[in-house]
N, C-alpha and C positions, 0 to 999 in steps of 0.2 A: 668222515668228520675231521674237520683241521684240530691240531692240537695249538695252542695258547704258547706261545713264547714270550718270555719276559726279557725284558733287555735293563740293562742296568749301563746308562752317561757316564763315563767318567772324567770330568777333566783336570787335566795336570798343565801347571804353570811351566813356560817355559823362561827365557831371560827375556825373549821378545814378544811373547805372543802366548798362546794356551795348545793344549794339544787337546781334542776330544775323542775317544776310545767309545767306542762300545761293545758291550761284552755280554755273553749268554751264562756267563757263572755267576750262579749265587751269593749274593753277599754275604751269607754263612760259612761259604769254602773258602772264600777271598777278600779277603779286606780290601779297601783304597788304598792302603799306606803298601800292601804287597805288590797291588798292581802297578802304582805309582815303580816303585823299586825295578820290578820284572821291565817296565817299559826303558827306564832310563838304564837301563844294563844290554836290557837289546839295542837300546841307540847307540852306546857306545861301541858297541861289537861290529854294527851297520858301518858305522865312520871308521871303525880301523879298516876296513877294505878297500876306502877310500883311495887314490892317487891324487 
């Protein structure tokens, strides 16, 4: 029997466009406003490795 997966959309504004995310955690564990945070923190971490 397959088990049921809920997905939760999240999109985050960016200067030029939208970023959409999707995620398998509960919106009881995680709010938008953390995901929101968690993502733009790992972006900037992504571009410091930058050249």
């Amino acid at each position: 029997m397959r088990k049921r997966l809920s997905l939760k959309i999240i999109k985050i504004p960016t200067k030029n466009n939208k970023v959409i995310l999707i995620s398998t955690l509960p919106i009881k564990e995680v709010s938008y406003d953390e995901i929101n945070k968690l993502y733009r923190q790992r972006w900037k971490i992504k571009k410091s490795f930058e050249i």
